[in-house]
C-alpha positions in Angstrom: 309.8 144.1 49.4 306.8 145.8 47.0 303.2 145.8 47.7 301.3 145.5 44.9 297.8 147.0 44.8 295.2 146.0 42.0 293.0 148.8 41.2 289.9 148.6 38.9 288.9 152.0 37.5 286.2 152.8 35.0 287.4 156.5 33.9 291.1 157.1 34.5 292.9 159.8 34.2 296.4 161.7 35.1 294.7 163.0 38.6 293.5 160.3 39.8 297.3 158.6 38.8 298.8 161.2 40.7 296.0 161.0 44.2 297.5 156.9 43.9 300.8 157.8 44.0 300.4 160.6 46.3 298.7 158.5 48.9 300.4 155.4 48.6 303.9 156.8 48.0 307.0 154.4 46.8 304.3 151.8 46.1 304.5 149.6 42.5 301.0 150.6 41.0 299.2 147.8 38.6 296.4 150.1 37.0 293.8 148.1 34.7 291.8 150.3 33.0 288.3 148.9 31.5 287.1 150.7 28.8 283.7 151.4 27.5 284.0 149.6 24.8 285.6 146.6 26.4 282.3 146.1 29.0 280.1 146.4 25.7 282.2 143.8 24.3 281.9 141.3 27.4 278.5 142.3 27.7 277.6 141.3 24.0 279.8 137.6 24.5 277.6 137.2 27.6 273.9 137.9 26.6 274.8 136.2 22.8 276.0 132.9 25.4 273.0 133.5 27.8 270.3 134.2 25.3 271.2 130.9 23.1 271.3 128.7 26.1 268.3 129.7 27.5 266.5 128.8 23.9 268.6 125.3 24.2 267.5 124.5 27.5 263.7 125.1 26.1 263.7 123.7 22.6 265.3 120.5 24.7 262.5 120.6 26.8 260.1 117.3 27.0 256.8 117.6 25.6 257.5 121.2 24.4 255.4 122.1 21.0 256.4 125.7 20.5 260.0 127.1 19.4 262.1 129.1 21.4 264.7 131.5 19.2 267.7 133.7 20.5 267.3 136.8 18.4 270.6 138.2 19.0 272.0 141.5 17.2 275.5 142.5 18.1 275.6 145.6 15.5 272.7 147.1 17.5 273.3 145.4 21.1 269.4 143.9 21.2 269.1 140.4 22.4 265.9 138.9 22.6 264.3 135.4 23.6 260.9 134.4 21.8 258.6 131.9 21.7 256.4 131.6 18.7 254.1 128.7 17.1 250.8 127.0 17.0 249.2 125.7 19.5 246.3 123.7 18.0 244.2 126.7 15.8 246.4 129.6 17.8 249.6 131.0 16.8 251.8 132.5 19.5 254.8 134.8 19.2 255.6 135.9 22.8 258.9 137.7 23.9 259.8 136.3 26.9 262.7 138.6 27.6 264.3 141.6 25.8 267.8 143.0 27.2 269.4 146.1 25.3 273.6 147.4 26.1 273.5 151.1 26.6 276.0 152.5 23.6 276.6 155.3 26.3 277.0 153.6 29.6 277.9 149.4 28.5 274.7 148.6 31.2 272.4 145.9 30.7 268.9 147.4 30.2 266.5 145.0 31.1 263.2 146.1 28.9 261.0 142.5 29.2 261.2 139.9 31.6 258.2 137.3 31.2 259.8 134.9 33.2 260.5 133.8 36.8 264.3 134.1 36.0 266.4 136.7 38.2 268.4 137.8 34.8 270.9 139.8 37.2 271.5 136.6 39.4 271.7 134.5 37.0 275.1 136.6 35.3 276.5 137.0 38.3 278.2 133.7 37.6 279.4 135.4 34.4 281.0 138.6 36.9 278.6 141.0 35.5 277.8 143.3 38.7 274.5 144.2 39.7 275.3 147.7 39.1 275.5 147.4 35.7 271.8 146.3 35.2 268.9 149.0 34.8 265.9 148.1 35.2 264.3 150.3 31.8 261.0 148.9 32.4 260.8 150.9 35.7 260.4 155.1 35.7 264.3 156.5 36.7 262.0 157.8 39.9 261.9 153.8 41.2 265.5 153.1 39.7 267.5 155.1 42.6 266.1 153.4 45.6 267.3 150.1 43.9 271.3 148.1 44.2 271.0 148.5 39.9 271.9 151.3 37.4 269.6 154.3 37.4 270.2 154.5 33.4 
């Protein structure tokens, strides 16, 4: 009979292999390593998904007069939701939320939120942690007393 233990590691390497093995002995090891640039990737599918739906569920809206566009740049990991146009002599152009991907880290830096939407609860449904979310419109000082990323 095997046991099989799944194991989620960010950074592996041949020691911490070996510690497994050590520890668990004769055990049948299913290792599946998630790469940096594999969390970017999922990241960029989610917030390109996210962004455009939440510009959907606006422009759908009743009675709505202004647009709402998903600015979404993959090369660059920016994602943005806007709202811009006239309302009667006034034009508005308002970015209602801007989330960046860290090249370095694959987090979620939140930089705008002008909404009442909990961005991190809302993509838990898509298995994005809460520890991959930084909060960049907050000092680093007020990012370690929080459940997010400090960068």
């Amino acid at each position: 009979m095997h046991t099989i233990i799944k194991i989620n590691i960010t950074d592996l390497n041949e020691q911490i292999i070996q510690d497994l093995k050590e520890k668990y002995g004769n055990v049948e090891l299913e290792i599946r390593v998630h790469s940096l640039q594999s969390k970017i990737t999922k990241h960029q599918k989610v917030l390109s998904e996210y962004i455009t739906e939440l510009a959907d569920e606006r422009n759908n809206g009743i009675g709505r007069k202004l647009t709402h566009q998903a600015i979404i740049d993959t090369k660059n990991n920016h994602f943005q939701l806007v709202k811009l146009g006239w309302r009667k002599d006034r034009y508005i152009y308002k970015v209602l939320m801007h989330l960046d991907i860290s090249p370095e880290t694959g987090n979620i830096w939140v930089q705008q939120n002008n909404t009442e939407i909990l961005i991190d609860r809302d993509l838990a449904k898509y298995d994005i942690p809460q520890k991959h979310f930084v909060a960049g419109f907050h000092p680093p000082s007020m990012r370690e007393d929080t459940e997010f990323a400090v960068a």
